[in-house]
N, CA and C atoms as a LAMMPS dump frame, in Angstrom:
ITEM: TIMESTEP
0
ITEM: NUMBER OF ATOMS
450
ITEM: BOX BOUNDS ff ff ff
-5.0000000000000000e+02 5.0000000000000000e+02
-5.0000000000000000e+02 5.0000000000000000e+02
-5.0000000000000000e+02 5.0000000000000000e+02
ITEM: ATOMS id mol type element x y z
1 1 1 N 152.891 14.974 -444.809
2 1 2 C 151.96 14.347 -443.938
3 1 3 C 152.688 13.59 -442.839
4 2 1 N 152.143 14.022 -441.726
5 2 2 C 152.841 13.232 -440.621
6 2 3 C 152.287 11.655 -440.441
7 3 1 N 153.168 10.719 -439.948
8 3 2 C 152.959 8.818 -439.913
9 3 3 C 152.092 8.874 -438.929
10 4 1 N 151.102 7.804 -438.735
11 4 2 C 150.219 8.329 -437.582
12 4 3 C 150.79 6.618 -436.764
13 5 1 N 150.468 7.11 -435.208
14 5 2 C 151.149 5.937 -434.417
15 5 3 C 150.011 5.375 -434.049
16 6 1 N 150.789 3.866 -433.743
17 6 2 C 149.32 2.854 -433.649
18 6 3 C 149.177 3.169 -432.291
19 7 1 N 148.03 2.774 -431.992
20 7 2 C 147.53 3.056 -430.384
21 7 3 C 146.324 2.057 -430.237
22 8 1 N 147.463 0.925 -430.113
23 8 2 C 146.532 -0.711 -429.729
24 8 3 C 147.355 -1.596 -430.278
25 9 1 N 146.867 -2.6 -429.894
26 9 2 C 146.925 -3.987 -430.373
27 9 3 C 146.372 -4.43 -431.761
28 10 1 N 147.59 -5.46 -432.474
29 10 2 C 146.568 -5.724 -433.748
30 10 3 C 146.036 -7.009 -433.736
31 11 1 N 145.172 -7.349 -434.115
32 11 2 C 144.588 -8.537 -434.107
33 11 3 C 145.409 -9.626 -433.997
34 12 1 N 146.19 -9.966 -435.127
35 12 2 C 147.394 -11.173 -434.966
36 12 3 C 148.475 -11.318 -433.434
37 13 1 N 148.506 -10.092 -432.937
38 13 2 C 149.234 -9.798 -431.505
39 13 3 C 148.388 -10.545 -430.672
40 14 1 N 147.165 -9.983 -430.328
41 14 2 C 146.087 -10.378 -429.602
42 14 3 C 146.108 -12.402 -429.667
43 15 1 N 145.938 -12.522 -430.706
44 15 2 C 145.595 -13.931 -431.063
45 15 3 C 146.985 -14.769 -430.562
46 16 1 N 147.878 -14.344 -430.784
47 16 2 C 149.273 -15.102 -430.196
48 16 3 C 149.123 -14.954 -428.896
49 17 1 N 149.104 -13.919 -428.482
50 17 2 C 148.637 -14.08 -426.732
51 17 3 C 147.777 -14.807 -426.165
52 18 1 N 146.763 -14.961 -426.75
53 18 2 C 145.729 -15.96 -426.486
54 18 3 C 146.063 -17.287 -426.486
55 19 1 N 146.4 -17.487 -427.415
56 19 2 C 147.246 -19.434 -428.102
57 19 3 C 148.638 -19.046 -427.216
58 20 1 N 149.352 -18.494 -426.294
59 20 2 C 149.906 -18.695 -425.223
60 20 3 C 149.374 -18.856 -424.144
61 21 1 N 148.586 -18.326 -423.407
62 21 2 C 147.541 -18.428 -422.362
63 21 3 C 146.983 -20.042 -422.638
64 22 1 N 146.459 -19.951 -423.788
65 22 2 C 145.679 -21.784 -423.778
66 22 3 C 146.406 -22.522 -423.862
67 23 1 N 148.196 -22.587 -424.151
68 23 2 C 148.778 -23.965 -423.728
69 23 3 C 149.451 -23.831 -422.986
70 24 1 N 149.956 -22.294 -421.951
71 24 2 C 150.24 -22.773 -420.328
72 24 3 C 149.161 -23.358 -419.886
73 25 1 N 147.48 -22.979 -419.866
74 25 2 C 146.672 -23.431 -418.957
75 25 3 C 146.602 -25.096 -419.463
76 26 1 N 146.764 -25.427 -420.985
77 26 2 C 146.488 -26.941 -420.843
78 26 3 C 147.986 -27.559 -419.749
79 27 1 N 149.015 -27.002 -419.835
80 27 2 C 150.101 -27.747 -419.276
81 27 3 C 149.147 -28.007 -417.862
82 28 1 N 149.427 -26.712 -417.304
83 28 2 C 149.203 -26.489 -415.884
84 28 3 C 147.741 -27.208 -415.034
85 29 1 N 147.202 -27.368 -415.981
86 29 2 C 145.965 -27.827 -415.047
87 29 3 C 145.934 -29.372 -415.045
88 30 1 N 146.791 -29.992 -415.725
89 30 2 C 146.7 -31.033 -415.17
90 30 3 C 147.775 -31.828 -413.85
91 31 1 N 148.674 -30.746 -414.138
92 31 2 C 149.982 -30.512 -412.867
93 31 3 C 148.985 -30.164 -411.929
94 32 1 N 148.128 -29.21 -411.862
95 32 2 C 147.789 -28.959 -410.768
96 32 3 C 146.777 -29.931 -410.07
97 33 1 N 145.864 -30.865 -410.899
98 33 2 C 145.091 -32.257 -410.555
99 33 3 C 146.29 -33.224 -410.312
100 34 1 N 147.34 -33.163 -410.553
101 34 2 C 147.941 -34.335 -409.45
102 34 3 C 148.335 -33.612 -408.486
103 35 1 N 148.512 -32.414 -408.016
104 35 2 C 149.259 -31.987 -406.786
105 35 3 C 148.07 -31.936 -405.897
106 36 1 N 146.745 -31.654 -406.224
107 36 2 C 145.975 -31.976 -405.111
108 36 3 C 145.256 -33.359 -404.84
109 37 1 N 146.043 -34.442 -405.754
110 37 2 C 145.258 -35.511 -405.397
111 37 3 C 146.645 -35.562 -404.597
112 38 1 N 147.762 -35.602 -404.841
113 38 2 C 148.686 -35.822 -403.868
114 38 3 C 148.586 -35.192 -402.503
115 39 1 N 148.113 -34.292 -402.509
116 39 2 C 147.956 -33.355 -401.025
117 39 3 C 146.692 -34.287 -400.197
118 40 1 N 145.808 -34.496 -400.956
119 40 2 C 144.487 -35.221 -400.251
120 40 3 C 145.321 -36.651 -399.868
121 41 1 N 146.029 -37.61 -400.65
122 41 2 C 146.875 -38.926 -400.45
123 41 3 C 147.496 -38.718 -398.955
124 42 1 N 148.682 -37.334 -399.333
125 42 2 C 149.205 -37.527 -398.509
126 42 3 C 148.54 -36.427 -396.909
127 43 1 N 147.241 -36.357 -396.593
128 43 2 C 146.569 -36.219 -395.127
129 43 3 C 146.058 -37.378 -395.005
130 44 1 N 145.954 -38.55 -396.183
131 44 2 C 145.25 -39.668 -395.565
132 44 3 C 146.916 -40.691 -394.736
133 45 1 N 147.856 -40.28 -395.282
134 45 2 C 149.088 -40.641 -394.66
135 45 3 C 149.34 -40.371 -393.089
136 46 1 N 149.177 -38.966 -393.172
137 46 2 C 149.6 -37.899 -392.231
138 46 3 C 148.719 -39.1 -391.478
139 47 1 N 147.568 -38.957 -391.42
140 47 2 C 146.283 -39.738 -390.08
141 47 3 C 146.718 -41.331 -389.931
142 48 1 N 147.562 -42.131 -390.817
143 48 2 C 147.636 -43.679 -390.837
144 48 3 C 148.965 -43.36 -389.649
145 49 1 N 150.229 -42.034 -390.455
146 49 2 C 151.512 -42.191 -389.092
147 49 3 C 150.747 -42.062 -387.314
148 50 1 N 149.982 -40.917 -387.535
149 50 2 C 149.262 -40.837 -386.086
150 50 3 C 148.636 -42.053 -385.412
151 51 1 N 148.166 -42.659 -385.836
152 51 2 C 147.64 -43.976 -385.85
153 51 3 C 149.32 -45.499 -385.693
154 52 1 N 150.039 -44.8 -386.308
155 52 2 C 150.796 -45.701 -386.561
156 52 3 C 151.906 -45.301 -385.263
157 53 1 N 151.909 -44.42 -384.809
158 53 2 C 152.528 -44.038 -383.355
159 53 3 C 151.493 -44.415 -382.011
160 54 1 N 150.429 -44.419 -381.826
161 54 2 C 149.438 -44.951 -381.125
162 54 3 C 150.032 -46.533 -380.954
163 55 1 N 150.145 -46.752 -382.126
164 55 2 C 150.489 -48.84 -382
165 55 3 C 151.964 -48.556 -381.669
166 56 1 N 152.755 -48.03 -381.969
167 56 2 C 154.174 -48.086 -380.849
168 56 3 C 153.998 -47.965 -379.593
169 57 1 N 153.014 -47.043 -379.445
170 57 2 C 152.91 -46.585 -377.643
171 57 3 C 152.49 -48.107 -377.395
172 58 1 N 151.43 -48.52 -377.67
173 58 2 C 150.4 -49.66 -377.454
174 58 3 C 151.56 -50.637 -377.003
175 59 1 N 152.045 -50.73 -377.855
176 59 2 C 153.116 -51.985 -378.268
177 59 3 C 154.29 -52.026 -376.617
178 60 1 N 155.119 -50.783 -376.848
179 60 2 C 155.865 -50.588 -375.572
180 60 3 C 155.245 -50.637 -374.477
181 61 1 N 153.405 -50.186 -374.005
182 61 2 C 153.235 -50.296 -372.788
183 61 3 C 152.582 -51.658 -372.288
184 62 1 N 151.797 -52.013 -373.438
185 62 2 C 150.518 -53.2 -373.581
186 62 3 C 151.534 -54.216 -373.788
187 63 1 N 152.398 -54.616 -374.848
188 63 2 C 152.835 -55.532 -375.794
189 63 3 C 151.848 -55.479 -376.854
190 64 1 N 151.789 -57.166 -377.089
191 64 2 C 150.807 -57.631 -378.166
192 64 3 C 149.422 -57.913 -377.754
193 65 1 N 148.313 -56.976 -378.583
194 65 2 C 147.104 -57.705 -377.863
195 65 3 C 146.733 -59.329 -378.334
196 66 1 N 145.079 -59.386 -377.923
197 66 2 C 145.409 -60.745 -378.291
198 66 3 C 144.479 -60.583 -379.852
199 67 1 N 144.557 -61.674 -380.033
200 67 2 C 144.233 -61.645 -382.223
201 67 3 C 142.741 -61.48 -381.458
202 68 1 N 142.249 -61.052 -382.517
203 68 2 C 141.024 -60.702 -383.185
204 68 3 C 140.232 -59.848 -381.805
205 69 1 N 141.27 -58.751 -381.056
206 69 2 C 140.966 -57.677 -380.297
207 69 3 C 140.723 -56.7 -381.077
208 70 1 N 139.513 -55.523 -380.635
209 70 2 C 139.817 -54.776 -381.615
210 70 3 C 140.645 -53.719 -381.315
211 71 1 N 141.303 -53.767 -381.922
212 71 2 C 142.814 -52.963 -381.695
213 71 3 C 142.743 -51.401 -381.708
214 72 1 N 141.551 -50.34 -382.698
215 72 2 C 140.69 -49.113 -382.948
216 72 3 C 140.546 -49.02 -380.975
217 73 1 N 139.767 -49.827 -380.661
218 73 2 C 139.611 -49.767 -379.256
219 73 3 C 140.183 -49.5 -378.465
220 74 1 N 141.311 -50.606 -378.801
221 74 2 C 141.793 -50.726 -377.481
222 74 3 C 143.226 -49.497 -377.298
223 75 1 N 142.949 -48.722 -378.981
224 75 2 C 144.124 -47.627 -378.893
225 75 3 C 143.262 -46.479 -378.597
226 76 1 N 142.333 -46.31 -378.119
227 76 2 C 141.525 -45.141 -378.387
228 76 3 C 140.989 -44.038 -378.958
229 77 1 N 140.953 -45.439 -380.475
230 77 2 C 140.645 -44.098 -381.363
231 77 3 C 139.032 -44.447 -382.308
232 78 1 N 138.08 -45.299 -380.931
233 78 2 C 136.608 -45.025 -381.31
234 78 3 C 136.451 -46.192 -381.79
235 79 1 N 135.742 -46.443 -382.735
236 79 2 C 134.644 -47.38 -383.766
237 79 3 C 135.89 -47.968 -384.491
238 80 1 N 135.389 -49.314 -384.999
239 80 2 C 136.693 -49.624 -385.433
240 80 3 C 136.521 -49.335 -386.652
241 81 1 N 135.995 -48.638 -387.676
242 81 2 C 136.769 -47.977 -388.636
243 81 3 C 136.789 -46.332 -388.796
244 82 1 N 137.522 -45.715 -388.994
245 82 2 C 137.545 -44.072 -388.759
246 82 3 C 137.376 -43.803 -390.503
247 83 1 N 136.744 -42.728 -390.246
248 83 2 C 136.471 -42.011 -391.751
249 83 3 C 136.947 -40.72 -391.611
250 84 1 N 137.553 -40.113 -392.574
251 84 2 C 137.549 -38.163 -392.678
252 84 3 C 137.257 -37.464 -394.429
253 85 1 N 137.143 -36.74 -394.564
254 85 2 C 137.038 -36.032 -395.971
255 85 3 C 137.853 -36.469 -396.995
256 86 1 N 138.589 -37.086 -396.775
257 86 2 C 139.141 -38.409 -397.985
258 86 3 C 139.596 -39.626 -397.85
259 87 1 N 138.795 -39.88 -396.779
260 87 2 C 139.385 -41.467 -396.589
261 87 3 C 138.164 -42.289 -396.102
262 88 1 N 137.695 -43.442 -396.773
263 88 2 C 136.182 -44.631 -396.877
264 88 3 C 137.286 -44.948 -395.392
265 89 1 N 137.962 -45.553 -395.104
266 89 2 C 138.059 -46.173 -393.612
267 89 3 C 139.869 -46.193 -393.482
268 90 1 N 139.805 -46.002 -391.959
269 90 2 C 141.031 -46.398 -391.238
270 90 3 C 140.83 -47.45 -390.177
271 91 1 N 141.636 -48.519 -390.721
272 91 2 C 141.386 -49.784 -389.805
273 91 3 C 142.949 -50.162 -389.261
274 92 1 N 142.771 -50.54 -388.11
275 92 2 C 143.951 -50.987 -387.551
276 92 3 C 144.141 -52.634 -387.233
277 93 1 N 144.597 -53.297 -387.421
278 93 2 C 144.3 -55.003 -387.298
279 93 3 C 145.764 -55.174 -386.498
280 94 1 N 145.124 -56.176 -385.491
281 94 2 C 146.401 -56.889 -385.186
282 94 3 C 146.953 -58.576 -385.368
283 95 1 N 147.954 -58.863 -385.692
284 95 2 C 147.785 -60.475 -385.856
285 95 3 C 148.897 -61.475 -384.758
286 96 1 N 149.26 -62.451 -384.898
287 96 2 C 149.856 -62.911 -383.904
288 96 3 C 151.449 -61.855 -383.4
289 97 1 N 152.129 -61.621 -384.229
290 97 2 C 152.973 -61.034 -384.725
291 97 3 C 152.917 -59.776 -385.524
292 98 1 N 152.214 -59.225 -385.601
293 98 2 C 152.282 -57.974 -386.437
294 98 3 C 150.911 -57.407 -386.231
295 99 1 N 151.01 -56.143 -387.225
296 99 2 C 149.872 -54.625 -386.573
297 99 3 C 149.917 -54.344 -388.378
298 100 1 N 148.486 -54.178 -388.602
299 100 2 C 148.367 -53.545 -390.139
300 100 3 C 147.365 -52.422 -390.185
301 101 1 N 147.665 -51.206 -390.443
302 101 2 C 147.116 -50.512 -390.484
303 101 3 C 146.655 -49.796 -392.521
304 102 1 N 145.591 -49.855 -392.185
305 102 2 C 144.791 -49.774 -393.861
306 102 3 C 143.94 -48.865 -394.107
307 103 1 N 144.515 -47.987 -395.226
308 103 2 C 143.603 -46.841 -395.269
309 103 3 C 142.752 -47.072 -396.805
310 104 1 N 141.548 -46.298 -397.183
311 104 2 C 141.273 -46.702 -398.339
312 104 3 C 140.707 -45.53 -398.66
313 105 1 N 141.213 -44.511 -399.95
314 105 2 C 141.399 -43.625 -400.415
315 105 3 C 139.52 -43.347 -400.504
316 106 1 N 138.855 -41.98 -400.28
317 106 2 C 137.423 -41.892 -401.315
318 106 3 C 137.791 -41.335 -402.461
319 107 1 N 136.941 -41.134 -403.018
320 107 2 C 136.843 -40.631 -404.385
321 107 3 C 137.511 -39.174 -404.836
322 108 1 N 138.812 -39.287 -404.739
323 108 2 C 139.564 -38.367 -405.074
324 108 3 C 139.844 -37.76 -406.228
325 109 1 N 138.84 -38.337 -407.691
326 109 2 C 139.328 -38.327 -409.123
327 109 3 C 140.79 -38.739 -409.392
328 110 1 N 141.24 -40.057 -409.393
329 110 2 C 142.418 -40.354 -410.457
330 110 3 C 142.223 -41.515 -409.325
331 111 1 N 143.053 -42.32 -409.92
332 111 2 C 143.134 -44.441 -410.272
333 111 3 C 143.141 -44.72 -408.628
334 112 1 N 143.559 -44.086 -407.689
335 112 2 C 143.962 -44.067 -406.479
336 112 3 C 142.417 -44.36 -405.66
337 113 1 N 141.568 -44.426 -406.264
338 113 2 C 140.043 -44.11 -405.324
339 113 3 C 139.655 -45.613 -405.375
340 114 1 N 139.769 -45.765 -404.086
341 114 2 C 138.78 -47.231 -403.183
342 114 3 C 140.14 -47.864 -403.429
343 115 1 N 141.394 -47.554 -403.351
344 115 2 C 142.596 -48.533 -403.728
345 115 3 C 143.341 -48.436 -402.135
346 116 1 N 143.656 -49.381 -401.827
347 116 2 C 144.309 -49.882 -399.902
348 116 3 C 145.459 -49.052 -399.883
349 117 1 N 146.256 -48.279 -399.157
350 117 2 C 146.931 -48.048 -398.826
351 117 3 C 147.84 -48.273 -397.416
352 118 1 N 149.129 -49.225 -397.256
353 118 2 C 149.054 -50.021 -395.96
354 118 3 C 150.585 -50.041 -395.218
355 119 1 N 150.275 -49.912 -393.802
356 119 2 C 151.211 -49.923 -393.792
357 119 3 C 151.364 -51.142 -392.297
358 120 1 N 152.471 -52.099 -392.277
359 120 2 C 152.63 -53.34 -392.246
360 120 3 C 154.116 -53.285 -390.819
361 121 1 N 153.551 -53.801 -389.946
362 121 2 C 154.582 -53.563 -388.469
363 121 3 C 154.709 -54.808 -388.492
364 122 1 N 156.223 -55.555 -388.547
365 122 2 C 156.246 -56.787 -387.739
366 122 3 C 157.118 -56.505 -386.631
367 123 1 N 156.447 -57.391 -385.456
368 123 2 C 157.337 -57.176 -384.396
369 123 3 C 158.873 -58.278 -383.981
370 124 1 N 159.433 -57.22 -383.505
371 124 2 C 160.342 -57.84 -383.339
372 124 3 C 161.236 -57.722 -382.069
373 125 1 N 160.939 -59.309 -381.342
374 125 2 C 160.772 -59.443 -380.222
375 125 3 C 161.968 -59.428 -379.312
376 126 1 N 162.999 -59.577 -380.56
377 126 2 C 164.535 -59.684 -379.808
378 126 3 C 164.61 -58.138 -379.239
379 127 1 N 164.554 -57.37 -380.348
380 127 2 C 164.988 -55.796 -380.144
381 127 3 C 162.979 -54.809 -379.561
382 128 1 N 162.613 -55.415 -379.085
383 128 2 C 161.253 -55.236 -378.399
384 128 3 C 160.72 -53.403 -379.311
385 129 1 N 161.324 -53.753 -380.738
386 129 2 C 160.895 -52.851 -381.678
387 129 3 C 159.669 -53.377 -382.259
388 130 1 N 159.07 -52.197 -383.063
389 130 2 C 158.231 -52.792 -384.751
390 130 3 C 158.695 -52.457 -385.693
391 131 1 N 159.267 -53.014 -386.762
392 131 2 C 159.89 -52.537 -387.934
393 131 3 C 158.636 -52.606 -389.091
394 132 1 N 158.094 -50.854 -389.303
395 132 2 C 157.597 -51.131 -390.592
396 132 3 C 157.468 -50.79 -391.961
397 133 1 N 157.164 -51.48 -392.345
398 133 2 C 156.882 -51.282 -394.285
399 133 3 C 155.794 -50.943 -394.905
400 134 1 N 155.618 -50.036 -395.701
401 134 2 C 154.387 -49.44 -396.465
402 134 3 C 154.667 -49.517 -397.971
403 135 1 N 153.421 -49.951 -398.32
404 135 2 C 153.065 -50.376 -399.524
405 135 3 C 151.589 -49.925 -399.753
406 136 1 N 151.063 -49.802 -401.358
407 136 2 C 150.319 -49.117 -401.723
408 136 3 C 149.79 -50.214 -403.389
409 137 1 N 148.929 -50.118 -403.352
410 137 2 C 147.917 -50.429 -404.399
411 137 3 C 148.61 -49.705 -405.835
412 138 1 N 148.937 -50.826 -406.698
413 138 2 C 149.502 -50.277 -408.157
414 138 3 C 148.848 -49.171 -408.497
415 139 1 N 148.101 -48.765 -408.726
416 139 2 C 147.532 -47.651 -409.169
417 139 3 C 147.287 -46.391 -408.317
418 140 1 N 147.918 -46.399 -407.376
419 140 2 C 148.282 -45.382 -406.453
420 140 3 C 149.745 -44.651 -405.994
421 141 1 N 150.429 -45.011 -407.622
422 141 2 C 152.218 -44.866 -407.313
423 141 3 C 152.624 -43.675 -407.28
424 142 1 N 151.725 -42.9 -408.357
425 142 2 C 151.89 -41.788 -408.596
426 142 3 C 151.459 -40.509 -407.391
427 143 1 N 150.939 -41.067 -406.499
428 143 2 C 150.279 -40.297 -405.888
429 143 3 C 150.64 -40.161 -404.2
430 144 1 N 151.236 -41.524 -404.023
431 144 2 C 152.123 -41.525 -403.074
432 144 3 C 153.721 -41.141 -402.452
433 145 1 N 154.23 -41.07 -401.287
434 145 2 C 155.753 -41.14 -400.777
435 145 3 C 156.077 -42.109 -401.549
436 146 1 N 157.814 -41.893 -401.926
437 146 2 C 158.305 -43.156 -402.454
438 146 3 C 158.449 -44.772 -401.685
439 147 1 N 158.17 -44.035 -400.072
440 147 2 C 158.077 -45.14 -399.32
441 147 3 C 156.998 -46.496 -399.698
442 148 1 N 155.938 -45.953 -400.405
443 148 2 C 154.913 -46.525 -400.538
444 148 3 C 154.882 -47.187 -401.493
445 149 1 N 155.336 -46.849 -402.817
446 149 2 C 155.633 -47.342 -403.797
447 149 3 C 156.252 -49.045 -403.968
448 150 1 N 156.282 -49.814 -403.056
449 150 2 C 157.01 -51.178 -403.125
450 150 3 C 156.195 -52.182 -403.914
């Protein structure tokens, strides 16, 4: 009698393949929920630098405006707070000495939502620069540049 050849899969094969498939997808899907909260973080960045080059121009042609100008205005970028598809507001403030620009995350799913994200110009009058620093809301570390992280 001739051996007869299998022609398929046996059940126990099948089932190991399966219980591989379900713990790449548990790894992966949660890698993949921080890479798009990071991608959404970082366009609300991308729009604070654009914003944050506007106040250099401002700065080199204007100087300093005066406090409690609204600064959205007077850079031309509308209403003084700006909104887009992930961001509750972009506000620009100016104070005697310095320019703060503040973004505040929407509801992105993870700790980062309604949390400030900021970034902080002091001027400096010797070298007719702005030197600035960005910082971010504890619960937004993960999700930000390391710049932000302070």
């Amino acid at each position: 009698m001739k051996a007869q050849m299998q022609k398929g899969f046996t059940l126990i094969e099948l089932m190991i393949v399966v219980a591989i498939i379900g713990i790449l997808a548990a790894v992966a899907l949660p890698a993949y929920q921080d890479y798009t909260a990071r991608a959404k973080v970082s366009e609300i960045i991308a729009q604070m630098a654009g914003a944050k080059t506007q106040v250099t121009e401002y700065y080199a042609t204007m100087g300093l405006p005066a406090v409690g100008t609204n600064i959205n205005e007077e850079l031309g970028m509308g209403s003084t707070t700006i909104t887009s598809q992930y961001m509750t507001s972009l506000i620009v403030a100016a104070t005697a000495n310095s320019f703060t620009i503040t973004a505040v995350p929407k509801a992105l799913g993870n700790p980062c939502d309604g949390k400030s994200i900021t970034m902080t110009g002091a001027v400096n009058t010797t070298a007719g620069t702005i030197d600035w620093t960005e910082s971010s809301h504890a619960d937004c570390k993960k999700y930000v540049p390391a710049n932000f992280r302070s």
